[in-house]
Backbone as CSV, one residue per row, in Angstrom:
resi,resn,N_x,N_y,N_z,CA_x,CA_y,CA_z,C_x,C_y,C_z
1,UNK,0.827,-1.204,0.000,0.000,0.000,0.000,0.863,1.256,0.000
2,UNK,2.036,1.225,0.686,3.013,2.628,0.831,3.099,3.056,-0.591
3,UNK,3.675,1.828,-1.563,4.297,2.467,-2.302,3.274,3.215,-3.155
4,UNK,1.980,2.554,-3.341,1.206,3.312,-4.340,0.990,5.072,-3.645
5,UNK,1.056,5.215,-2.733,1.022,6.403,-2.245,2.094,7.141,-2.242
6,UNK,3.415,6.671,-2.878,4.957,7.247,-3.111,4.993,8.046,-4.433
7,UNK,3.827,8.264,-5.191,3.975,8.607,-6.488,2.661,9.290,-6.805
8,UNK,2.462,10.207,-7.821,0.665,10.870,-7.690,0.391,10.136,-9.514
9,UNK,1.352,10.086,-9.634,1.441,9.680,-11.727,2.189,8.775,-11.993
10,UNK,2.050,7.754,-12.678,2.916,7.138,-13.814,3.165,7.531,-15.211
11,UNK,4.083,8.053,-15.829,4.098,7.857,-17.101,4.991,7.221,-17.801
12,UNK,5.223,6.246,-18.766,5.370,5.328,-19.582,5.980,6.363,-21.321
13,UNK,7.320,5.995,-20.676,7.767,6.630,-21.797,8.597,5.649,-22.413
14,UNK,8.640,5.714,-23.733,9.399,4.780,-24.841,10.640,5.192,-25.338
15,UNK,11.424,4.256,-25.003,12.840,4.817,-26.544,12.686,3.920,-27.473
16,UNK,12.409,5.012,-29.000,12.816,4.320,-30.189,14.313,4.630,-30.806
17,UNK,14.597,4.034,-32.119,15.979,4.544,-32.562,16.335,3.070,-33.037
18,UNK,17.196,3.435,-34.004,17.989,2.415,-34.614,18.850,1.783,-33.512
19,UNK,18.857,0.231,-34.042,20.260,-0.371,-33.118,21.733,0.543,-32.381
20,UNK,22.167,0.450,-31.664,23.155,0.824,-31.610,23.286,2.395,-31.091
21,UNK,21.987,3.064,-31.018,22.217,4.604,-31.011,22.595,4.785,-29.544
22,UNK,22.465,4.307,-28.994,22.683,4.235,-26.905,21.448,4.453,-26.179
23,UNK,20.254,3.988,-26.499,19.009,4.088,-25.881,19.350,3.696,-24.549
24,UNK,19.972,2.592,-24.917,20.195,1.062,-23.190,21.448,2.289,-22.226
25,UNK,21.940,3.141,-22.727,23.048,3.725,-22.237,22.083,4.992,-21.685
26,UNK,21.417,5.677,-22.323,20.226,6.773,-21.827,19.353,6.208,-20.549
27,UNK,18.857,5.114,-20.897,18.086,4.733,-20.160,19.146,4.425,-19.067
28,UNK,19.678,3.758,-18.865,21.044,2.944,-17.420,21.415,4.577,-16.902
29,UNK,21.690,5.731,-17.377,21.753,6.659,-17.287,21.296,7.694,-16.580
30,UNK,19.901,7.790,-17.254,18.802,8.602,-16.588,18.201,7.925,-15.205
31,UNK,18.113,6.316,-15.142,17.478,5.350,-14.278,18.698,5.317,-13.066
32,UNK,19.950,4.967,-13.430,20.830,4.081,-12.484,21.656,4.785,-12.394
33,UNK,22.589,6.333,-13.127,23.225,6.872,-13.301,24.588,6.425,-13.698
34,UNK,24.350,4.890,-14.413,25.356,3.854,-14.927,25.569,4.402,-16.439
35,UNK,27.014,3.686,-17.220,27.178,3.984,-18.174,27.960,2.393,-18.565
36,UNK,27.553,1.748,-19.637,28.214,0.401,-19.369,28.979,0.404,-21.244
37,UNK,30.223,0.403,-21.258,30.578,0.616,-22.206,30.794,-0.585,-23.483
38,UNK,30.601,-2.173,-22.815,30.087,-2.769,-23.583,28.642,-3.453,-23.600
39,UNK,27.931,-2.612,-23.617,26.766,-2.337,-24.025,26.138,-3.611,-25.351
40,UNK,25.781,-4.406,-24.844,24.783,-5.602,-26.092,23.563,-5.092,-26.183
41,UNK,23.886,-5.258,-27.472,22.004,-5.367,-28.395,21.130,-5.888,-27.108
42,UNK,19.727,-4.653,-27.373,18.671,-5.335,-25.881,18.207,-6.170,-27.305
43,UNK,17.636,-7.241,-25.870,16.941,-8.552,-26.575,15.624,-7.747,-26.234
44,UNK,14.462,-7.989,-27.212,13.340,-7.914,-26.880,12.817,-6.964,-26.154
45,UNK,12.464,-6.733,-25.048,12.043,-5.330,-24.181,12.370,-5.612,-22.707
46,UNK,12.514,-4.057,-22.376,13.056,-4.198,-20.773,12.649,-2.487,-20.125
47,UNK,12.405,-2.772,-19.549,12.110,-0.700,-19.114,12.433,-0.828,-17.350
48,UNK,13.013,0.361,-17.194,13.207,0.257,-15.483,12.488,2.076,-15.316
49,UNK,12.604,2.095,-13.890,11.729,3.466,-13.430,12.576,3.962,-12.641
50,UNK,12.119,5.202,-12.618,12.961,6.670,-11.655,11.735,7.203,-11.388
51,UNK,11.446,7.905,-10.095,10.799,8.718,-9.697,11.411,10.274,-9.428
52,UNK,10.484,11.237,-9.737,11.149,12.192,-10.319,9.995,13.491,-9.577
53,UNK,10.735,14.498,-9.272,9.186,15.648,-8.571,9.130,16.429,-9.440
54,UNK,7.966,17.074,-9.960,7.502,18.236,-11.059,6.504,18.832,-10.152
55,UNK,6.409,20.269,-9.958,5.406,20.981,-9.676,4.964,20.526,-8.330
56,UNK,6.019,19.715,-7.107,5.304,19.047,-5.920,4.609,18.009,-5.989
57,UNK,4.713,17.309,-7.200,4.098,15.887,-7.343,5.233,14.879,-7.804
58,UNK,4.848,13.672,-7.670,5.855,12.958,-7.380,5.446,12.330,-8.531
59,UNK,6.131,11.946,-9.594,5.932,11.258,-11.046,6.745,9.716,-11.326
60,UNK,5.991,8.987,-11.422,6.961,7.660,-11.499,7.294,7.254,-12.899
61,UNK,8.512,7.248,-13.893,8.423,7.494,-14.873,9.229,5.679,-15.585
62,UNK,8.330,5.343,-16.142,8.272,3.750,-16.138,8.780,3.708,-17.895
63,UNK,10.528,3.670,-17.985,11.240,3.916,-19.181,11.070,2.590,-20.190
64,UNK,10.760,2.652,-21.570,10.682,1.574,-21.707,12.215,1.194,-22.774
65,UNK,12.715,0.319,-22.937,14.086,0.009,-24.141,13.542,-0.878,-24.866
66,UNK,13.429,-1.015,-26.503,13.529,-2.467,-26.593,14.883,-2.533,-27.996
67,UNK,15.182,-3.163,-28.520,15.907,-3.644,-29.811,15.537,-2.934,-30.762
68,UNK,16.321,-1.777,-31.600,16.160,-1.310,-32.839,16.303,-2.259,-34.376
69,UNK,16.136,-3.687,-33.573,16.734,-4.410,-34.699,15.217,-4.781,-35.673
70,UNK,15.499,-5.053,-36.628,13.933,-5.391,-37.496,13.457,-6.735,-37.146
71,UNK,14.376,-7.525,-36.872,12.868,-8.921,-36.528,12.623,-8.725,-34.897
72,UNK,12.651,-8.053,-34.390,12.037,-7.634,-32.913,11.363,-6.480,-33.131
73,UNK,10.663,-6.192,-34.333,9.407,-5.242,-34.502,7.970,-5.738,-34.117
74,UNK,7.715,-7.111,-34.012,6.243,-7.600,-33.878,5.789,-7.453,-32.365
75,UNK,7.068,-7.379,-31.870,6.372,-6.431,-30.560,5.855,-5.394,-30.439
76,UNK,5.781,-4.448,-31.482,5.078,-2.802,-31.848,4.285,-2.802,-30.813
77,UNK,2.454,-2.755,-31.141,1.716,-2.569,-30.959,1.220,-2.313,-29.182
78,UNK,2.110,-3.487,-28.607,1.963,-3.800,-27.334,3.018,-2.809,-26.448
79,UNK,4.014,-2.361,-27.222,5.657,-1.436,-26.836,4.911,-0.285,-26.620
80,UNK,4.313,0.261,-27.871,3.587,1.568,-27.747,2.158,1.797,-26.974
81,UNK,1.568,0.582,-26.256,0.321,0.908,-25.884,0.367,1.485,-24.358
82,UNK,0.087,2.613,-24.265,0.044,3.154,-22.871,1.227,4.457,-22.673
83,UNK,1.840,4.501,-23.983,3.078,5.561,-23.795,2.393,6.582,-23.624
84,UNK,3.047,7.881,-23.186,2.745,9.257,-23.284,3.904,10.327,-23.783
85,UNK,5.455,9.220,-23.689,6.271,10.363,-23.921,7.261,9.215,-25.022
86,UNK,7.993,10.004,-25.577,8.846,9.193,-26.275,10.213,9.887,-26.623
87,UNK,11.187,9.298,-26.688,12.425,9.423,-27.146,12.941,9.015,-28.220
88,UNK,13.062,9.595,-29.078,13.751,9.304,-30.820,14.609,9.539,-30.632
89,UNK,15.853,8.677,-30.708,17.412,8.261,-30.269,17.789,8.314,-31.798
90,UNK,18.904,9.024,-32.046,19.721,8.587,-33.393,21.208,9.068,-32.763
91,UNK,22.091,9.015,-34.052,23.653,9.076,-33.334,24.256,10.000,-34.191
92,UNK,25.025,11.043,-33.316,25.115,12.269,-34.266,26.048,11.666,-35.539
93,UNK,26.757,10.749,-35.250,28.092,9.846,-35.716,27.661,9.177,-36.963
94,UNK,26.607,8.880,-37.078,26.063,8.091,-38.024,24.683,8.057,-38.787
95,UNK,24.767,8.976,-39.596,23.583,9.582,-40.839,22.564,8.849,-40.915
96,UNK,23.051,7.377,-41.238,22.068,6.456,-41.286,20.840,6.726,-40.271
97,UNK,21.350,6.574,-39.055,20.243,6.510,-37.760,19.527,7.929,-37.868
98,UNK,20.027,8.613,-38.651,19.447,9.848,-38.581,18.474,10.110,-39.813
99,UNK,18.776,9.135,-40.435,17.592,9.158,-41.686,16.723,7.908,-41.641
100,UNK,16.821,7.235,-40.717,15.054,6.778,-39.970,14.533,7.112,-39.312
101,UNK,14.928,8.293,-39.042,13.642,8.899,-38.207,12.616,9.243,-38.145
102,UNK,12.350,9.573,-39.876,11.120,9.491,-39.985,10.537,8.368,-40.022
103,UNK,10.723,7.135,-40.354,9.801,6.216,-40.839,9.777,5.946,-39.036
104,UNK,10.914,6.092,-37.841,9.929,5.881,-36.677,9.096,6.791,-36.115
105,UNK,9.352,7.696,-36.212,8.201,8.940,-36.059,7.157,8.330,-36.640
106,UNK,6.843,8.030,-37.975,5.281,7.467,-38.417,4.633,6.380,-37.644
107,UNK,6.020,5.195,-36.999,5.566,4.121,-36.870,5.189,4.784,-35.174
108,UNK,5.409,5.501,-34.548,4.913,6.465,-33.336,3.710,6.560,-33.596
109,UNK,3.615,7.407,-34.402,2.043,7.907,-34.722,0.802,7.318,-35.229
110,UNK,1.632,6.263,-35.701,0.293,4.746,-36.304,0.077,4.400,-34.749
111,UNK,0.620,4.318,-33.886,0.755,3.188,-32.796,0.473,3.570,-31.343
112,UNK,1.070,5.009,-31.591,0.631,5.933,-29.650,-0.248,6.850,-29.670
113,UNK,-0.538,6.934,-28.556,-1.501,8.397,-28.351,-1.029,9.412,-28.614
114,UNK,-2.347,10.374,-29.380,-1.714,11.236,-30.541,-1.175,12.428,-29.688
115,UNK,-1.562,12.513,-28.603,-1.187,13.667,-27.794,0.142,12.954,-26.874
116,UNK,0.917,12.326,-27.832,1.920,11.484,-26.973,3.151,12.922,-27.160
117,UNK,4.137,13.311,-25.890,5.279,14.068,-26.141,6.290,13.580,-26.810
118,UNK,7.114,14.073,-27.910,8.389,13.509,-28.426,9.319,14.252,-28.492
119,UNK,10.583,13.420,-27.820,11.671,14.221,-28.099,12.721,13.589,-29.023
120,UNK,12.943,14.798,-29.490,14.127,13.762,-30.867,15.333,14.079,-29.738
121,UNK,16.094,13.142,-30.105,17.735,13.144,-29.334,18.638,12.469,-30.340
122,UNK,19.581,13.669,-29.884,21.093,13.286,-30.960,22.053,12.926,-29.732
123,UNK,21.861,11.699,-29.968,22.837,10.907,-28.921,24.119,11.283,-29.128
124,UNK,25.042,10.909,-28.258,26.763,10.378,-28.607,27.583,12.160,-28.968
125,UNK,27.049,13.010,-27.951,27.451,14.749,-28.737,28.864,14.432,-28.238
126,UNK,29.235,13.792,-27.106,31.157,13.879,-27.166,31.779,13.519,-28.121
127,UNK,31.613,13.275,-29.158,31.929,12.602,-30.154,31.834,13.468,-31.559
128,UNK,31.925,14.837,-31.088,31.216,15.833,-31.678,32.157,16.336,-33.257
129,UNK,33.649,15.337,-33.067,34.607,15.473,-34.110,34.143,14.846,-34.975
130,UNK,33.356,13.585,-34.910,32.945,12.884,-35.537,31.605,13.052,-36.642
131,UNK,30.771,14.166,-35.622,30.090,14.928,-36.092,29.052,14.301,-37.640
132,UNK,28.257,13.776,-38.005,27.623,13.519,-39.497,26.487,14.395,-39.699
133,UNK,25.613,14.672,-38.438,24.512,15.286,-38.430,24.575,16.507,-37.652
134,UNK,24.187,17.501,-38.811,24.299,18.809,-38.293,23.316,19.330,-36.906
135,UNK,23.328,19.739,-36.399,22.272,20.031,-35.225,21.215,20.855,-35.737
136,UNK,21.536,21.982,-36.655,20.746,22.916,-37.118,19.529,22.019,-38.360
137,UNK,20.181,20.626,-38.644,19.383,20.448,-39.645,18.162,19.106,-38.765
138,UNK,18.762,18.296,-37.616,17.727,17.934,-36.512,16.864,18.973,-36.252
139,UNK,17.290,20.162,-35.715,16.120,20.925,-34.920,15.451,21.693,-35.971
140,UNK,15.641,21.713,-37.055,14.553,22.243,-38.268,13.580,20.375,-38.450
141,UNK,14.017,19.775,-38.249,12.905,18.546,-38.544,12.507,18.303,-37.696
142,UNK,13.023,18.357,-36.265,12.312,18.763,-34.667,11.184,19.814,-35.087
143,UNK,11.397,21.399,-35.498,10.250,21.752,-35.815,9.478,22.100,-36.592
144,UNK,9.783,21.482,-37.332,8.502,21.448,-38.494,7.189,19.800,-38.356
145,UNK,7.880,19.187,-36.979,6.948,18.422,-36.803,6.519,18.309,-35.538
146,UNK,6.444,19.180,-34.693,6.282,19.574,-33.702,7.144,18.642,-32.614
147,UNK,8.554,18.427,-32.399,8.857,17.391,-31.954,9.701,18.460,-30.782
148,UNK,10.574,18.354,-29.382,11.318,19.059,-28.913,12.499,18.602,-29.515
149,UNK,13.657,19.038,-29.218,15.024,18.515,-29.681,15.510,18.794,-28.832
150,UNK,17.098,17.795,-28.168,18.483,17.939,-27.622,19.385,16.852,-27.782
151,UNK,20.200,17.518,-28.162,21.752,16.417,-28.462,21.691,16.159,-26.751
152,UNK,22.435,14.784,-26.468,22.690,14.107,-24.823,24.183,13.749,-25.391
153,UNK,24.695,13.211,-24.611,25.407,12.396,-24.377,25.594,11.462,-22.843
154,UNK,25.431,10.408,-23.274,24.819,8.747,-22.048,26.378,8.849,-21.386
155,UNK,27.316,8.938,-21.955,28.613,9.061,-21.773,28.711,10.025,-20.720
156,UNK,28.840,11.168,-21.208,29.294,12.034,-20.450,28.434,12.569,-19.540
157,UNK,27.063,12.401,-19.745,26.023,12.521,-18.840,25.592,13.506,-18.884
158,UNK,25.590,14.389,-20.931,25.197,15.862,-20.836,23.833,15.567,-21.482
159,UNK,23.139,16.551,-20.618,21.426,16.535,-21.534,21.246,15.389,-20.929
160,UNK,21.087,14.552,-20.532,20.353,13.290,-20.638,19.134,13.857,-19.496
161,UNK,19.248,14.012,-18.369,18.437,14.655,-17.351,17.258,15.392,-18.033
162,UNK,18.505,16.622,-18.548,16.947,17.678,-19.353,16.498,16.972,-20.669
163,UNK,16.477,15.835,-21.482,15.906,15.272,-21.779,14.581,14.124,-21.269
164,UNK,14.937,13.536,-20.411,13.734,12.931,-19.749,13.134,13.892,-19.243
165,UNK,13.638,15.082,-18.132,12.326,15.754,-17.458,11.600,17.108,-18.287
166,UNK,12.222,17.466,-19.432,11.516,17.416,-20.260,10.086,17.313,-20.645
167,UNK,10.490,15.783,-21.214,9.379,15.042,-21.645,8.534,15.143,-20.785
168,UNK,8.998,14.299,-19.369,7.890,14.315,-18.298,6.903,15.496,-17.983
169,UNK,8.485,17.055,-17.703,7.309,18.071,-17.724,6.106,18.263,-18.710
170,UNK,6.245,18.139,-19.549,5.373,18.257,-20.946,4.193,17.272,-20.937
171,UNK,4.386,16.390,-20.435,3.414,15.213,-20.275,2.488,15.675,-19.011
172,UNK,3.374,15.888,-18.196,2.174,16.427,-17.117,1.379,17.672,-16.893
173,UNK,2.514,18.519,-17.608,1.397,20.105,-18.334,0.686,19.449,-18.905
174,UNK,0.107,18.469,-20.093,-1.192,18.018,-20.594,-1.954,17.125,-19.449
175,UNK,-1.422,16.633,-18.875,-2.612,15.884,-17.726,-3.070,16.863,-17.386
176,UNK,-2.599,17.996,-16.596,-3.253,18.578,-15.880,-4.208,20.095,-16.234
177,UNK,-3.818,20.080,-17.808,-4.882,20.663,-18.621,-5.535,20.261,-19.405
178,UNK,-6.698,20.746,-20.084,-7.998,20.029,-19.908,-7.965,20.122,-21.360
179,UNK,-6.859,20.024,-22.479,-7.193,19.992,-23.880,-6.706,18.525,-23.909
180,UNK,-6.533,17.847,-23.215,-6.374,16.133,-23.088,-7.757,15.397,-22.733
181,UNK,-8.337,14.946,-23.588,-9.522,14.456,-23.484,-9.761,13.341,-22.556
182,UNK,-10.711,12.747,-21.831,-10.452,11.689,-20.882,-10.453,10.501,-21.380
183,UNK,-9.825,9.528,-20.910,-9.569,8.400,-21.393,-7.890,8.081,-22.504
184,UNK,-7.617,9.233,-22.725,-6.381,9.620,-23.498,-5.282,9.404,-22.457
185,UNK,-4.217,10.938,-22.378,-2.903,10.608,-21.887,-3.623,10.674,-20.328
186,UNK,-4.829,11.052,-19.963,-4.700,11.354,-18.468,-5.455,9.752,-17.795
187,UNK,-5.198,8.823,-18.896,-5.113,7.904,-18.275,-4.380,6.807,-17.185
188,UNK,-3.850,7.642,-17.369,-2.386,7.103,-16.668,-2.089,7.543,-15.372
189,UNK,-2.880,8.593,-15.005,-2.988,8.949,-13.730,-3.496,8.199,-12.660
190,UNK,-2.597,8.045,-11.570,-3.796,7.513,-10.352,-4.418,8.186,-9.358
191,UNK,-5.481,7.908,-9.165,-6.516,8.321,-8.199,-5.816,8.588,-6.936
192,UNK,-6.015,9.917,-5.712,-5.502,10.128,-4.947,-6.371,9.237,-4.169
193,UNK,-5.325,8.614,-3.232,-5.693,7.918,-1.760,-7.302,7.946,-0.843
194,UNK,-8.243,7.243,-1.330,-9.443,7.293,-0.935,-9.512,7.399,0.686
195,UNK,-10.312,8.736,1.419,-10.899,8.619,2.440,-11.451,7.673,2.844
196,UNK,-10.992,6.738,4.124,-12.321,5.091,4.559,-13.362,5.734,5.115
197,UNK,-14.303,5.521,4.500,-15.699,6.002,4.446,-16.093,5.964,6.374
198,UNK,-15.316,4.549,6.554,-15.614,4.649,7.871,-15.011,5.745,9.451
199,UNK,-14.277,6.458,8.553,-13.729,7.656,9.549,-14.567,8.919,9.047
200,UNK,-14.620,9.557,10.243,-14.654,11.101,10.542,-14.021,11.851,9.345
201,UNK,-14.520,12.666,8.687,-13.993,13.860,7.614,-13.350,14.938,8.571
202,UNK,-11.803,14.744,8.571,-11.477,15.965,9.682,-10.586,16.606,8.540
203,UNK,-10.527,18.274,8.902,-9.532,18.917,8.412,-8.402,18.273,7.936
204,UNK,-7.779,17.880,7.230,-6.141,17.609,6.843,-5.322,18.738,6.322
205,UNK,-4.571,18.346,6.372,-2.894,18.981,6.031,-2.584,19.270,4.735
206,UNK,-3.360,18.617,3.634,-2.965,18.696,2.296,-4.798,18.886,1.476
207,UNK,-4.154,19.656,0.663,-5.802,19.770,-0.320,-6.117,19.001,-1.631
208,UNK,-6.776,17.668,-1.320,-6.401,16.985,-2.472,-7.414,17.520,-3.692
């Protein structure tokens, strides 16, 4: 019972991205404040949680990873059901990852809630000699599709923070305004701690 009362929200955020971009390194990152440098292909799916405070509420933010590889796509449908925020991982290092982004952006939008937050991320910025993808030409496709943008690096541990809370903030500015229709992203909310009918209604300490 404690713990459900340790948190006022869950939200369920996804990393997509090609193999290899450092999702598993973002996530170990943002979650564990780990960085594991031989890093294997995730098998299949795995998500761990951080709890995090926005605005005096306590947000439990339930990360999900799975495999950018193509025959571990038939998990789609079930990866994306319940997200609200998402992370589009590519690698500044390597063009390629940076020119599927659209086709996962679509496969986002076939699959999550449309009022889902996205942030594009240009992983791997220490690496910045290496450089393939311009930043100026991410954050023009960041906005022209309404997406946020920030280069991280899992490595060095830059951006990664203001990338997840971010998202989160953004996710919970729509819960808690009312152009989120019910049954949508503010599903994900839980119900504050029911009064037992069988006590006295006394003054409390907090205004739920």
């Amino acid at each position: 019972m404690g713990s459900d009362e340790a948190y006022n929200f869950v939200f369920k955020v996804v990393l997509i991205g090609e193999s290899g971009v450092g999702k598993s390194n973002l996530l170990s990152r943002f979650t564990k404040n780990e960085f594991n440098h031989d890093s294997r292909t995730t098998i299949g799916v795995e998500f761990s949680t951080r709890t995090v405070q926005l605005d005096g509420f306590a947000v439990k933010a339930q990360i999900w990873d799975t495999a950018g590889l193509e025959r571990y796509r038939a998990i789609t449908s079930a990866y994306y059901r319940g997200a609200v925020g998402a992370l589009l991982v590519y690698d500044i290092t390597k063009h390629l990852t940076y020119e599927s982004v659209e086709r996962w952006l679509k496969e986002l939008f076939d699959h999550a809630d449309p009022h889902i937050v996205v942030m594009l991320v240009g992983n791997k910025s220490d690496l910045d000699s290496e450089r393939a993808v311009p930043s100026e030409e991410a954050k023009d496709f960041a906005d022209k599709n309404g997406l946020y943008f920030l280069e991280t690096s899992a490595l060095s541990s830059t951006n990664v923070e203001a990338a997840f809370n971010t998202v989160l903030a953004e996710i919970h500015k729509k819960v808690n305004s009312k152009e989120v229709l019910r049954g949508s992203i503010s599903a994900v909310t839980l119900t504050p701690p029911k009064v037992e009918p069988t006590q006295e209604k006394k003054p409390c300490c907090r205004n739920l």
